[in-house]
C-alpha positions in Angstrom: 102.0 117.3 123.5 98.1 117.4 122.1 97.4 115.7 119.4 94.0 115.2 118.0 93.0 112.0 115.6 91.0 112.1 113.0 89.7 108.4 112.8 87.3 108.7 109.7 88.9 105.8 107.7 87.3 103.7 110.0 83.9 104.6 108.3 85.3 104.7 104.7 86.3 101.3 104.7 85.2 98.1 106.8 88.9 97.4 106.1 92.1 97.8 103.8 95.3 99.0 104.1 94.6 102.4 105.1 92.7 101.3 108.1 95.5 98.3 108.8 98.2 101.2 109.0 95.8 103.7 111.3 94.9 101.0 113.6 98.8 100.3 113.9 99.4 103.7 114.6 96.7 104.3 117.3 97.4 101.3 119.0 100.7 102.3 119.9 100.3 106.1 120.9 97.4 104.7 123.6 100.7 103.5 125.2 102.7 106.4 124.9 102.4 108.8 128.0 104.5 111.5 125.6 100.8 112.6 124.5 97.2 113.3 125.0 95.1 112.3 122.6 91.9 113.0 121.7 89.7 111.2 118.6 87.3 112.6 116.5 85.2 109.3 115.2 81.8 108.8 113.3 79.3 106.3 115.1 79.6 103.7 112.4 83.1 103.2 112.8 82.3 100.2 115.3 81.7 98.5 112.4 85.6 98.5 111.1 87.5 95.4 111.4 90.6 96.9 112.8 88.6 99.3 114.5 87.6 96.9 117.2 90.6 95.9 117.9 91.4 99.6 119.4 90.0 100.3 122.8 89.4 104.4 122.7 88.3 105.9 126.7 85.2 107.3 126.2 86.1 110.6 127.5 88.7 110.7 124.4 86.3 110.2 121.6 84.3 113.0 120.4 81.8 110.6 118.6 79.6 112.6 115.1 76.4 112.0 113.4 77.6 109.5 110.3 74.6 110.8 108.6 75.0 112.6 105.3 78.8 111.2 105.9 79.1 111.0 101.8 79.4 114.4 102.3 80.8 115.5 105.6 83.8 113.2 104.5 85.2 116.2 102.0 84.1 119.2 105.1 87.6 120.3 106.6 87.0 120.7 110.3 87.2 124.1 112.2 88.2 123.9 115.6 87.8 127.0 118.8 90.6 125.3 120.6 93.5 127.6 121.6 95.9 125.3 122.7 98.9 124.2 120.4 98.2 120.7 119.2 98.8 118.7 115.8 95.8 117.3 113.6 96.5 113.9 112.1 93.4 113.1 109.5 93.2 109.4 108.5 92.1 110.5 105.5 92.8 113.9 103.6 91.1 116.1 106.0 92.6 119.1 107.7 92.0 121.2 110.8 91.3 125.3 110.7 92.3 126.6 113.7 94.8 129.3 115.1 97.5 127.1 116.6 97.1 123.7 114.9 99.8 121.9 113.0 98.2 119.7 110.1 99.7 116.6 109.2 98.5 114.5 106.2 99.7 111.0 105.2 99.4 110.5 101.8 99.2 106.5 100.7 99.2 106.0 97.1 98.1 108.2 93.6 95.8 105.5 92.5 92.7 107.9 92.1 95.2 109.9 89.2 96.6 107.3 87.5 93.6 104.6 87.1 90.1 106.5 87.6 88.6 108.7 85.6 85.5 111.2 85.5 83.9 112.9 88.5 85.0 110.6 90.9 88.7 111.5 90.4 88.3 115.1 90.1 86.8 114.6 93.7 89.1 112.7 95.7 91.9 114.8 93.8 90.3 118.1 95.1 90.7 117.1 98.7 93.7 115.0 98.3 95.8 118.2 97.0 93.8 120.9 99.4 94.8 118.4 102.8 98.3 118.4 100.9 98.4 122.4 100.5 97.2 123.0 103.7 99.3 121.1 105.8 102.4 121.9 107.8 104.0 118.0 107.0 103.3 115.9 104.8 104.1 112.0 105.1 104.3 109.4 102.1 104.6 105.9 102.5 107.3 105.0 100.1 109.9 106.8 97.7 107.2 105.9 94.9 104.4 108.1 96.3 107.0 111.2 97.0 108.2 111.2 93.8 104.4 110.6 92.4 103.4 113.8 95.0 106.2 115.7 93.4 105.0 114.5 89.8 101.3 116.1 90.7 102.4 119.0 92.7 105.6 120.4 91.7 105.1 123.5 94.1 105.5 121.5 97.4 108.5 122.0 99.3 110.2 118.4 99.5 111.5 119.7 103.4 107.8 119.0 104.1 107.9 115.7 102.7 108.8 112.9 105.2 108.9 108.9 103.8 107.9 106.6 106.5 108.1 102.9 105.4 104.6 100.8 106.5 105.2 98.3 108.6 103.9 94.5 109.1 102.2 92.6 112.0 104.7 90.6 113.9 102.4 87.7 113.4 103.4 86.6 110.2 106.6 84.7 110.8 108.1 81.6 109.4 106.4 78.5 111.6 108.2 75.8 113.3 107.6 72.3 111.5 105.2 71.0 114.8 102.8 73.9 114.3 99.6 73.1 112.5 96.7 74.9 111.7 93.5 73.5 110.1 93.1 74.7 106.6 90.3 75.8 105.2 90.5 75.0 101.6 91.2 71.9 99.9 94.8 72.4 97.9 97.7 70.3 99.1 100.7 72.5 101.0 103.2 74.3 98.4 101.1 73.5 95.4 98.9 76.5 95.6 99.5 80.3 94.3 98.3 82.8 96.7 96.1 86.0 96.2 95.3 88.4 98.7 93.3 91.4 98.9 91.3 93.8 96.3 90.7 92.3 93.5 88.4 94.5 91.1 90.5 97.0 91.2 91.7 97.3 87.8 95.5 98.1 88.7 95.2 95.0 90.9 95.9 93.0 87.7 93.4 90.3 88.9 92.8 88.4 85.1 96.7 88.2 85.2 96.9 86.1 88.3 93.8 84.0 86.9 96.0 83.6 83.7 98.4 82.7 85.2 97.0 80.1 87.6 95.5 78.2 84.1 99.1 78.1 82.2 101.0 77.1 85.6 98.4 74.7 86.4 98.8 75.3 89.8 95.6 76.2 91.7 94.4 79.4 93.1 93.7 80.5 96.7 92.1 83.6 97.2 92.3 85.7 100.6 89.8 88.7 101.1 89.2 91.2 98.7 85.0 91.0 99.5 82.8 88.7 97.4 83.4 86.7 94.3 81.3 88.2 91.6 79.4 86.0 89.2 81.6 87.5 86.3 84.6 86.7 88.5 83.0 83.2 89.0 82.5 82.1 85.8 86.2 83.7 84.6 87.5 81.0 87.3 85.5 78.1 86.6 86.1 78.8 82.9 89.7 79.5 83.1 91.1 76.7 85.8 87.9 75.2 86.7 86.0 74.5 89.8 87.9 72.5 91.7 91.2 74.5 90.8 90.6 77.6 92.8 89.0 78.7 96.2 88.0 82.1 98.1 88.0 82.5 101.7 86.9 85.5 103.5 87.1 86.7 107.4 90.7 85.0 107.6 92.6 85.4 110.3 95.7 87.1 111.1 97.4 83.8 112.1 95.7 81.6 108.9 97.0 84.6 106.4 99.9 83.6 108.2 99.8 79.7 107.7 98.7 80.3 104.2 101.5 82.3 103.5 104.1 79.7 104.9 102.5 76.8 103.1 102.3 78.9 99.7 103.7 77.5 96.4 103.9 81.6 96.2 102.3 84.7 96.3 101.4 86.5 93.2 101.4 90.3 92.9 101.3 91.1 89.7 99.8 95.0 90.7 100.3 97.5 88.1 100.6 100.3 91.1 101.3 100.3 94.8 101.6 103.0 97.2 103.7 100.3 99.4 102.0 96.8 99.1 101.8 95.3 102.5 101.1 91.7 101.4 104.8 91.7 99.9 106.0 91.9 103.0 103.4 89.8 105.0 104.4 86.8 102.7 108.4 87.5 102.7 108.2 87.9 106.3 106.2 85.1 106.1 109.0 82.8 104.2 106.7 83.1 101.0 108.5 84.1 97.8 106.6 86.6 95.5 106.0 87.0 92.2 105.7 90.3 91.3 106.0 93.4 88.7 108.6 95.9 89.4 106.8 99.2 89.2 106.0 101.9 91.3 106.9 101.0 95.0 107.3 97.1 94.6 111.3 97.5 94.3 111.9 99.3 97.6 109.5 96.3 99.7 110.6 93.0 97.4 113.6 91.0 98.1 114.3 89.2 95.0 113.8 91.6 92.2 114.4 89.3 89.7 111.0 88.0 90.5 109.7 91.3 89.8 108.9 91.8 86.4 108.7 94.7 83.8 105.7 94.9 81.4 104.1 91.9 82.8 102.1 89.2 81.0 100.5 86.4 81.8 103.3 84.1 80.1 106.0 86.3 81.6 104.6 86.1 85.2 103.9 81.8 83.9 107.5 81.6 83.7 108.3 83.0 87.0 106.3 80.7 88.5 107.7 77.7 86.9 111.5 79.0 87.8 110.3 78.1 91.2 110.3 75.0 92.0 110.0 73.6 95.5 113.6 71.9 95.4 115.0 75.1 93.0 117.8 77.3 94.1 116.3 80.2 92.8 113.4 79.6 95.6 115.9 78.8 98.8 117.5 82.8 97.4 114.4 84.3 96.8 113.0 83.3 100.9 115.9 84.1 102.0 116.1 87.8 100.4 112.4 88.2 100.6 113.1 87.6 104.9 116.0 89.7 105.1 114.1 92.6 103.5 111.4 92.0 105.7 113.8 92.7 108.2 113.8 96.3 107.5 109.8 97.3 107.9 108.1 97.0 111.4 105.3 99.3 112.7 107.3 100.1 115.9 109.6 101.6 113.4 107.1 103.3 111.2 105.5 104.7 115.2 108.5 106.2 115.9 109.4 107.8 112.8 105.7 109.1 112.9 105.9 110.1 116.7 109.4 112.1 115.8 107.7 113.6 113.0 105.3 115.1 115.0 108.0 116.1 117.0 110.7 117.5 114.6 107.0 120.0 113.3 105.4 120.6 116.9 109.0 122.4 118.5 110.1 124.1 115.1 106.6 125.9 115.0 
């Protein structure tokens, strides 16, 4: 079977989710002899975290011009090829040609429910012409299918297919004996975790911050790019210096350790489209604090942890329910490990690869 990549998230983003779950996806199929692949890929996508992890034959890769790519990223692609194959954009792009079979995987409504102006008219246009013009369609929870449906009521839901994300088989509970050396300066199970985008206004970021100051537990931030100064002074005003650090370029293996040594994680996200660190941390033996919207009930284990029409105070008193030596902590790893148990990108490859499949042999 032919199948042709689109890998242009890869010079959207230097990371994120999107990339996380494309690289995933890519590494896998460049061990499956069920199909021949070929890439389409912009020449500064070299510069992609998960990107170089990936390691594309040269005679595979049809490499562009990234020039003038703030444009050429909303260009659909027309294609002379005559054989049958299936088009798989990373990103809301589709393939005109006689015998393709467009697939498009649609993460999250983000762009319609929190940005406004030109910017969402935009990414709206594209996302619903890949979504119109494809032959499958692929959401990444029950949450974004019933958001698609919400946005575009025409679509037939036979089209639809929910594949689950899945998580890195690195992130695992450690054995007592393994150490790693840390990196910031808080003692182990008295720090809340944060991981990821933070200025995102969904993201909920003055919440966590909140929450850190009426916990008094201190705050250890993962990713998400560079601490602004407004961010800056909001921390050293809130919880003070000494009370909170940021490290970047982690580590799959230290998001691990962090994880495992984690008073908890807090999530407080006002909208996922799945919400991968959920299940990095439960998988992780980290329980999460969280609020149960959008997709955050079909990935968290303890949904009593998850709460509705969060505050600060209300996410506070979470926290404190905790406890090291609590029962309510012992339950929530527990549930958080056994849900954990249901998401793994082998599983989300397969599902994909019979996808492709299921579309491919119908047509």
């Amino acid at each position: 079977m032919n199948l042709l990549l689109d890998n242009i998230i890869f010079s959207l983003q230097r990371a994120g989710g999107a990339s996380v779950v494309w690289q995933q996806h890519l590494e896998r199929l460049l061990k499956d002899d069920s199909f021949k692949c070929k890439f389409l890929e912009y020449d500064n996508a070299v510069d992609n975290f998960f990107r170089k992890n990936l390691s594309l034959k040269n005679d595979t890769v049809n490499i562009l011009d990234s020039k003038y790519l703030f444009l050429k990223r909303y260009i659909n692609l027309y294609s002379k090829a005559k054989d049958e194959h299936i088009f798989h954009s990373s990103h809301y792009r589709v393939e005109k040609a006689k015998n393709v079979i467009n697939i498009t995987t649609v993460h999250d409504f983000t762009y319609e429910y929190f940005v406004k102006g030109l910017a969402r008219k935009v990414h709206s246009f594209q996302k619903n012409l890949a979504i119109n013009s494809s032959d499958g369609i692929i959401c990444i929870s029950e949450s974004t299918k019933k958001d698609l449906l919400r946005f575009l009521p025409h679509i037939k839901q036979e089209k639809i297919k929910v594949i689950y994300n899945g998580v890195d088989k690195t992130f695992r509970v450690l054995e007592d004996n393994e150490i790693l050396e840390k990196k910031h300066p808080f003692e182990d199970y008295n720090y809340l975790l944060y991981v990821g985008d933070r200025k995102s206004i969904h993201k909920n970021f003055r919440m966590v911050v909140e929450a850190s100051a009426l916990s008094k537990i201190p705050l250890l931030l993962v990713g998400g790019g560079q601490l602004t100064e407004e961010e800056n002074q909001i921390l050293k005003k809130k919880i003070g210096l000494a009370n909170f650090k940021w490290l970047t370029g982690v580590s799959v293996e230290h998001l691990n350790y962090y994880y495992n040594k984690a008073y908890c994680l807090l999530y407080p996200s006002l909208y996922e489209g799945f919400g991968i660190p959920v299940i990095e941390a439960q998988r992780a033996g980290c329980p999460v604090v969280s609020t149960d919207c959008s997709s955050i009930p079909e990935v968290i284990g303890n949904i009593y942890l998850a709460v509705k029409e969060p505050t600060a105070q209300k996410i506070t008193n979470k926290i404190l329910e905790l406890s090291i030596n609590s029962s309510l902590r012992k339950e929530s790893v527990d549930m958080g490990f056994e849900k954990s148990k249901n998401f793994s990108w082998d599983k989300t490859y397969k599902e994909t690869t019979n996808f492709y499949k299921e579309l491919y042999f119908e047509k």
